[in-house]
C-alpha positions in Angstrom: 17.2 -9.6 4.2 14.2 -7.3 3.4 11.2 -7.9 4.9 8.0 -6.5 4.4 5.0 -7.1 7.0 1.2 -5.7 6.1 -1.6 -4.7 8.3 -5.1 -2.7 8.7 -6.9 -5.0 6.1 -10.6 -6.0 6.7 -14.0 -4.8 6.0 -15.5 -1.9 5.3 -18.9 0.0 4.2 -18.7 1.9 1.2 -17.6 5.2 1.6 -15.3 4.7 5.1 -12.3 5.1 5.6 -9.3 2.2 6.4 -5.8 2.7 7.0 -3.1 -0.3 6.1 0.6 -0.6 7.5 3.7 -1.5 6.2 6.2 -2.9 8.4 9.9 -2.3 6.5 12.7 -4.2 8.1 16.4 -4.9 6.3 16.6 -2.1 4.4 19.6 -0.6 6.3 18.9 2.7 4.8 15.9 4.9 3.7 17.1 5.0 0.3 14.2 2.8 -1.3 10.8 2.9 -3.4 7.6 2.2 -1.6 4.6 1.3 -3.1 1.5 -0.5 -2.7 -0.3 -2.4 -5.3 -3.4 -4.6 -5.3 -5.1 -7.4 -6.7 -8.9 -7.7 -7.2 -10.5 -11.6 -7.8 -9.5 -12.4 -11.4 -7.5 -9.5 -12.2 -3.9 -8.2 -12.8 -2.2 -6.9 -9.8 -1.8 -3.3 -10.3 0.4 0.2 -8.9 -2.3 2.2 -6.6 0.3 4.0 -4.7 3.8 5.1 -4.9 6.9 7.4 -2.9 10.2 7.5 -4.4 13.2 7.6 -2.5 13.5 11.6 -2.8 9.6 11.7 -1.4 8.1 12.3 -4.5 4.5 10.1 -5.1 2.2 9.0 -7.9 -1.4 7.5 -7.5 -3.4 5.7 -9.9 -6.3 7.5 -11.5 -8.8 5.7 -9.8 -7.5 6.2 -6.4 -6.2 10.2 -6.7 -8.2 12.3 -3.9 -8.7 9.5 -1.8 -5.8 7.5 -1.3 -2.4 8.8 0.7 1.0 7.4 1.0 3.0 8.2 3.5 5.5 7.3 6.4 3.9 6.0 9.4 4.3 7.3 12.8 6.3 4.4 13.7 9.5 4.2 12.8 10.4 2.4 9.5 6.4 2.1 8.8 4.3 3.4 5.4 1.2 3.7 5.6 -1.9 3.6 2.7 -4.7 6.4 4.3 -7.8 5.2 2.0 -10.9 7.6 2.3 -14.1 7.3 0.8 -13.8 3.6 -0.1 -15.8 2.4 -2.6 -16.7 -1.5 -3.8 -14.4 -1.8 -6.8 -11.4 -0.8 -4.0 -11.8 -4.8 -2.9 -8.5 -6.6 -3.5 -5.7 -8.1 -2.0 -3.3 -5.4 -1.5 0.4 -5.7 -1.2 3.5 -3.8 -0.2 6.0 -3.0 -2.0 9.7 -2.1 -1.9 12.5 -1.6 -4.5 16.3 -0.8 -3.3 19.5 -2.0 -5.3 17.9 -3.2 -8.3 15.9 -5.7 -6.0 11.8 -6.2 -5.3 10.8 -7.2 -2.5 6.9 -8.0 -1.4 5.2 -8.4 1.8 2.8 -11.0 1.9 -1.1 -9.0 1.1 -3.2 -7.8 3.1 -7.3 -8.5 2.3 -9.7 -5.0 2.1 -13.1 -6.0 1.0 -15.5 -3.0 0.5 -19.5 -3.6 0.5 -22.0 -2.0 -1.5 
């Protein structure tokens, strides 16, 4: 069973920096999609960040420059490097993984960003 654990959430002032943690257990392999999405307070829940199993990554527009995914010095961790935060970055945000034709979430970690 896949199991996906967050961390790193909290607050921040704008413009810092905050690094979140994906704990990936189950897998069996490192043949999967990673991703992290978010959800702000009355909004849809939306892609920020994504690696594909052969490494390659897409950002959303609003994040590009100041967002990184990447593997986490731990093993079978990913990791969501977010610089230069800004207010509207507040949401829940989630990760993400797709292996087999199967999603699997983790349960959200809260990043709140004041002005």
């Amino acid at each position: 069973q896949v199991h996906l654990l967050e961390s790193g959430g909290g607050s921040v002032p704008s413009g810092g920096p905050l690094q979140l943690s994906c704990a990936v257990s189950g897998t069996g392999t490192s043949n999967f999609d990673m991703a992290w999405y978010r959800q702000a307070p009355g909004k849809q829940r939306e892609l920020v960040a994504l690696r594909g199993e052969l490494g390659g990554t897409r950002y959303a527009e609003s994040v590009r420059g100041r967002f990184t995914i990447s593997r986490g010095s731990a093993r079978d961790t990913w990791t969501l490097q977010m610089d230069r935060l800004k207010p509207e970055d507040t949401a829940v945000y989630f990760c993400f993984v797709s292996q087999f034709r199967s999603d699997y979430w983790g349960q959200g970690t809260s990043v709140t960003v004041s002005s």
